[in-house]
C-alpha positions as CSV (number, residue, x, y, z in Angstrom):
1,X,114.2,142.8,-18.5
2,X,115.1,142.4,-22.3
3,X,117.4,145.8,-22.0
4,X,119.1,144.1,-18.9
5,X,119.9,140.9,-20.8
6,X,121.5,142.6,-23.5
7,X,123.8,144.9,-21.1
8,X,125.0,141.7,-19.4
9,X,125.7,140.0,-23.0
10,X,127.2,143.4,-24.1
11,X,129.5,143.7,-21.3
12,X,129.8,139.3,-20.8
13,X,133.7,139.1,-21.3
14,X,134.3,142.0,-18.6
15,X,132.1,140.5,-16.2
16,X,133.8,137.0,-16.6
17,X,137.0,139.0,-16.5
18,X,135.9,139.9,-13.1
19,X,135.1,136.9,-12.0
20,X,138.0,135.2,-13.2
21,X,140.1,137.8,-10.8
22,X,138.1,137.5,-8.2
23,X,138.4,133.7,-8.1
24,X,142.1,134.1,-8.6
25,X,142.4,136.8,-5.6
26,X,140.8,134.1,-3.4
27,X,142.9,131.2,-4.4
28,X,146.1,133.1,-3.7
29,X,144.8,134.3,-0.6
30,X,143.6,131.2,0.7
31,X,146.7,129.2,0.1
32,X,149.7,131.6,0.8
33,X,150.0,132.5,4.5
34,X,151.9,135.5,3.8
35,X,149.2,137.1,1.3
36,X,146.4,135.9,3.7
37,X,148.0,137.7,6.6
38,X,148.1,141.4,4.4
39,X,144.5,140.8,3.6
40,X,143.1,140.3,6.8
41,X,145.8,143.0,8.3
42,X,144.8,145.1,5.7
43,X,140.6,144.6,5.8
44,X,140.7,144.5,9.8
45,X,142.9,148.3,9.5
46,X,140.2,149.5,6.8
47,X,137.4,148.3,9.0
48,X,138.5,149.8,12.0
49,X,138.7,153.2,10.4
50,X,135.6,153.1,9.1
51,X,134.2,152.1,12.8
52,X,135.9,155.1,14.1
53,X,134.5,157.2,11.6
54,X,130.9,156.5,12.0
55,X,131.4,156.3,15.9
56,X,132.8,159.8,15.3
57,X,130.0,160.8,13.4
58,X,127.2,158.8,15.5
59,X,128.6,160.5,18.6
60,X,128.8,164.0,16.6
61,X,124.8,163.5,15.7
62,X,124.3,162.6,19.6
63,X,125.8,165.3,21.1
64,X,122.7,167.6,20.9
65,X,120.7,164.7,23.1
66,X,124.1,164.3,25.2
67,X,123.3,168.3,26.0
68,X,120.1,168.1,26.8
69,X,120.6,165.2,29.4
70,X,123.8,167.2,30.8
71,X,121.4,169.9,31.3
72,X,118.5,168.1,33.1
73,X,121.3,166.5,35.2
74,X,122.6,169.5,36.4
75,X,119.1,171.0,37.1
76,X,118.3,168.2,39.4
77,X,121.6,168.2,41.2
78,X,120.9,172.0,41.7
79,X,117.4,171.2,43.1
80,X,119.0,168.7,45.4
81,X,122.1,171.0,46.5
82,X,121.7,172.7,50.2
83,X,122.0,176.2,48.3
84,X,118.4,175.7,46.9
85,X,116.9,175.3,50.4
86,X,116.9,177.4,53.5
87,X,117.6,176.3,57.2
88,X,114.7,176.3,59.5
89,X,116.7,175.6,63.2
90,X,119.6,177.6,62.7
91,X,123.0,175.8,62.0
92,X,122.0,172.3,62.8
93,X,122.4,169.5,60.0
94,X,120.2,166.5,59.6
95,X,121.4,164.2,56.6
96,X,117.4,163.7,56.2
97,X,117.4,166.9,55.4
98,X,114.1,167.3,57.8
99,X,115.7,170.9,58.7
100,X,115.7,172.2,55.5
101,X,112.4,173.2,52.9
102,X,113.1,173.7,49.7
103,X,113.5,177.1,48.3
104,X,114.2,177.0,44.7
105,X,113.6,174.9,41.8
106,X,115.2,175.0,38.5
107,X,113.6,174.2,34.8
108,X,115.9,173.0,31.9
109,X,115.2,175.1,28.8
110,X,116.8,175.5,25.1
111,X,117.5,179.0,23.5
112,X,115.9,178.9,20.6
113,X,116.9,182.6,19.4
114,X,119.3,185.3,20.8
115,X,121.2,188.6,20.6
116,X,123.8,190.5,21.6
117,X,124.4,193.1,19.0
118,X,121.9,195.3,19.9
119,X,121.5,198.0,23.0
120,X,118.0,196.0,24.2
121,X,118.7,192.1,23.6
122,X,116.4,189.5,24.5
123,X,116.6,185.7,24.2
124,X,113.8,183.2,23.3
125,X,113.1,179.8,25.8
126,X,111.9,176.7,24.1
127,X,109.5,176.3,27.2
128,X,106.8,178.5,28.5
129,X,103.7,178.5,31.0
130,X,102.8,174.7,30.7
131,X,106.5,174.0,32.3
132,X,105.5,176.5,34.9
133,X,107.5,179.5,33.6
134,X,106.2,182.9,35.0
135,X,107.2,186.2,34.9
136,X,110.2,187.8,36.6
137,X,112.1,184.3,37.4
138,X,115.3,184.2,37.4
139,X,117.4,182.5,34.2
140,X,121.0,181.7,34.6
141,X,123.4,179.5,32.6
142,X,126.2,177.1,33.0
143,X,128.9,179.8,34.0
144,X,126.6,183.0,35.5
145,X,123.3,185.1,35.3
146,X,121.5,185.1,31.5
147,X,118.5,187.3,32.5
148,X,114.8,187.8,34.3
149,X,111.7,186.3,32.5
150,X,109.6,189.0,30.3
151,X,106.7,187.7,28.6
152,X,105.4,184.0,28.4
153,X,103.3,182.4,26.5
154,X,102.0,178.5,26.7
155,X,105.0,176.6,25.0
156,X,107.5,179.6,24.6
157,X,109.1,182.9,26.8
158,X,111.4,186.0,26.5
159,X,113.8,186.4,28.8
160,X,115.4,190.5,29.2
161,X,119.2,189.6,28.4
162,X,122.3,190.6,30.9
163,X,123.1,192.8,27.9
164,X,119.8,194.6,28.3
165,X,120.7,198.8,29.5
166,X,117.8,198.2,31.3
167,X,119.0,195.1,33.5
168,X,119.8,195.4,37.2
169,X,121.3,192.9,39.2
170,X,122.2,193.1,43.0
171,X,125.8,191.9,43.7
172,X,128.7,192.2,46.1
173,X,132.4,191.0,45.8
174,X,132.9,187.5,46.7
175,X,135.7,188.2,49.2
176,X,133.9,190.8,51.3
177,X,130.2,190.5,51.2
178,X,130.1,194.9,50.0
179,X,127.3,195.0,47.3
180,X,126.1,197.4,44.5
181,X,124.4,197.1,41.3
182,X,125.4,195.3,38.5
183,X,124.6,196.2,34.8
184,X,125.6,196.6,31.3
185,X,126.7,199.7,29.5
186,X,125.7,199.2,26.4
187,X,129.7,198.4,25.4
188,X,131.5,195.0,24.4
189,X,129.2,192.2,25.1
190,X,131.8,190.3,27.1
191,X,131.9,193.3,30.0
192,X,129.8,195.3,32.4
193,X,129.6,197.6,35.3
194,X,129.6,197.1,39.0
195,X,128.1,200.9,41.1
196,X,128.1,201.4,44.8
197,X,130.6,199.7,46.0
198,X,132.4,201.4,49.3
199,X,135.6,203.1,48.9
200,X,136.8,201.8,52.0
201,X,137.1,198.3,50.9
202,X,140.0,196.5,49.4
203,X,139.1,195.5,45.9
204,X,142.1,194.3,43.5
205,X,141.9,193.1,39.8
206,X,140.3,189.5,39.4
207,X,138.3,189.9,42.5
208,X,134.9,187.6,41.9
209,X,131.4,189.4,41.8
210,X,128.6,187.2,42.1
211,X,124.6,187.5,43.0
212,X,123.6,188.6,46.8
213,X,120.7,186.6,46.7
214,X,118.9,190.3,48.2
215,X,115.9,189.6,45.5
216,X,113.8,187.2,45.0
217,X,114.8,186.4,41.2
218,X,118.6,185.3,41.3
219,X,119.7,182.6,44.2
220,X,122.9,183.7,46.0
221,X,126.7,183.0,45.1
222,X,126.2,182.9,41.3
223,X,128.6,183.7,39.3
224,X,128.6,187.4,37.6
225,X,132.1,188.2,36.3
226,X,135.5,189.4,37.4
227,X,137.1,192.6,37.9
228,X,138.7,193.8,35.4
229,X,139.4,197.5,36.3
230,X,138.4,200.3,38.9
231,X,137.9,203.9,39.4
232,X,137.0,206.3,42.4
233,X,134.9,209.5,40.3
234,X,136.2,212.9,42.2
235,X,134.3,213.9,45.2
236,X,132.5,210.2,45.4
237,X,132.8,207.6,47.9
238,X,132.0,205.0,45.8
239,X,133.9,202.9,43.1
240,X,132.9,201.8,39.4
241,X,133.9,198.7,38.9
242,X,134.6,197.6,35.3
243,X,133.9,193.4,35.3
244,X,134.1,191.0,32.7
245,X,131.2,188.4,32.3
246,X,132.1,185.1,33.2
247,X,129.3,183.8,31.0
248,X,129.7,183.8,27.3
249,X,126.5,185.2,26.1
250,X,127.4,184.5,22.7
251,X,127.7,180.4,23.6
252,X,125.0,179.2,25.5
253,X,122.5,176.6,24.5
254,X,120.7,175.4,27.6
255,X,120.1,177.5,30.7
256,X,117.9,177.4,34.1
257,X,115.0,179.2,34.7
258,X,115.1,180.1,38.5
259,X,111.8,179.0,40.3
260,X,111.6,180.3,44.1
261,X,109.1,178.9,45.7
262,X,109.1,181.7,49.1
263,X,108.4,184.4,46.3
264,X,104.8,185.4,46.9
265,X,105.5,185.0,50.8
266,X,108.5,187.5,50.6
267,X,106.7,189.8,48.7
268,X,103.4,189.9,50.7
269,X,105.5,190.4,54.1
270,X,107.4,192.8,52.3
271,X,104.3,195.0,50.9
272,X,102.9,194.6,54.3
273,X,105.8,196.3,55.5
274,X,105.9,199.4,53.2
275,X,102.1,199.8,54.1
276,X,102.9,200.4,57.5
């Protein structure tokens, strides 16, 4: 306390100074319109700024929540969306939707770790077996297919990456319905390779190639990539089609684990079948 009351008699004549001016700035700008007007033009345009800036950077701090939200939003909207259910009376449409049963359902998740550098890459899910993440679902992201499920634990899974040289994906071009297998070649991250596709068929640069929907990991009619380029090897009937990704695999943040829930059925009339 003593050491305080010696600073503010050390320093007594520049704080009375201050003062003094402060008095004197409020006199003059109480009692001349003109100076009064600059002041309160000039303190509203400084205020303003600074509200824009923290706005700016409140909104900056938000955006990771505003994501997440996004995200969620879209997974119920694809829930709700006729393309996750399957008629049950041929074309007919009830606005109940009493002629439909739902076929797939779709969980939000963060990537919390990712590749694409690397001739295997895998990518790590901020939710596991407690959200009801299994093996062998389906993950795809805002613009196309991320991967298949790998390994879960409780809280956390792997997901096989597109850019896995092991990945296989049924698709067909968008324009036709003709299908062959999609996959990556181990190249530029951004492309991949399209086999099987019929010779006969008219196929032009910028053609869309999306999911057939054949298996029971990816739904149908999402989005792969776009042709890029096309060959015919000698004595073959069948093209390779070079595509570029339509998803950025380097700038994704939230994607959808694919839930369908006709899996098991599918896949006990179909081992039925092969026993026969």
């Amino acid at each position: 306390m003593s050491n305080l009351i010696k600073l503010l008699i050390r320093y007594s004549f520049f704080i009375l100074f201050l003062l003094f001016e402060l008095i004197c700035f409020f006199l003059i700008v109480q009692n001349n319109h003109y100076q009064r007007s600059s002041f309160l033009n000039l303190f509203y345009e400084t205020s303003g700024s600074i509200q824009n800036r923290y706005a700016a950077i409140t909104e900056y701090l938000n955006l990771k929540n505003i994501n997440k939200e996004l995200a969620e939003e879209n997974a119920r909207l694809k829930i709700s969306a006729l393309e996750s259910k399957m008629k049950l009376f041929g074309e007919n449409y009830l606005i109940n939707d009493t002629l439909f049963k739902q076929k797939y359902v779709y969980i939000t998740c963060k990537i919390i770790n990712n590749s694409v550098n690397k001739s295997s890459n895998y990518i790590t899910l901020d939710k596991g077996a407690l959200n009801g993440i299994e093996p062998e679902m389906g993950v795809i992201g805002p613009n196309g297919i991320i991967g298949i499920v790998k390994h879960v634990s409780p809280n956390f899974s792997t997901v096989v990456s597109v850019l896995h040289t092991n990945f296989r994906a049924s698709a067909k071009v968008k324009n036709t319905g003709f299908f062959g297998s999609c996959y990556w070649d181990g190249n530029h991250y951004q492309t991949g390779i399209v086999e099987d596709i019929p010779s006969h068929i008219k196929i032009k640069r910028g053609d869309t190639i999306i999911t057939t929907g054949y298996s029971t990991v990816f739904p149908e009619n999402i989005n792969i990539g776009t042709v890029l380029s096309f060959e015919l090897p000698p004595e073959k009937n069948f093209y390779t089609v070079k595509i570029q990704f339509t998803q950025d695999y380097k700038n994704i943040n939230y994607v959808y684990v694919v839930k369908n829930l006709l899996k098991e059925e599918i896949k006990e009339l179909e081992k039925l079948t092969e026993e026969q």
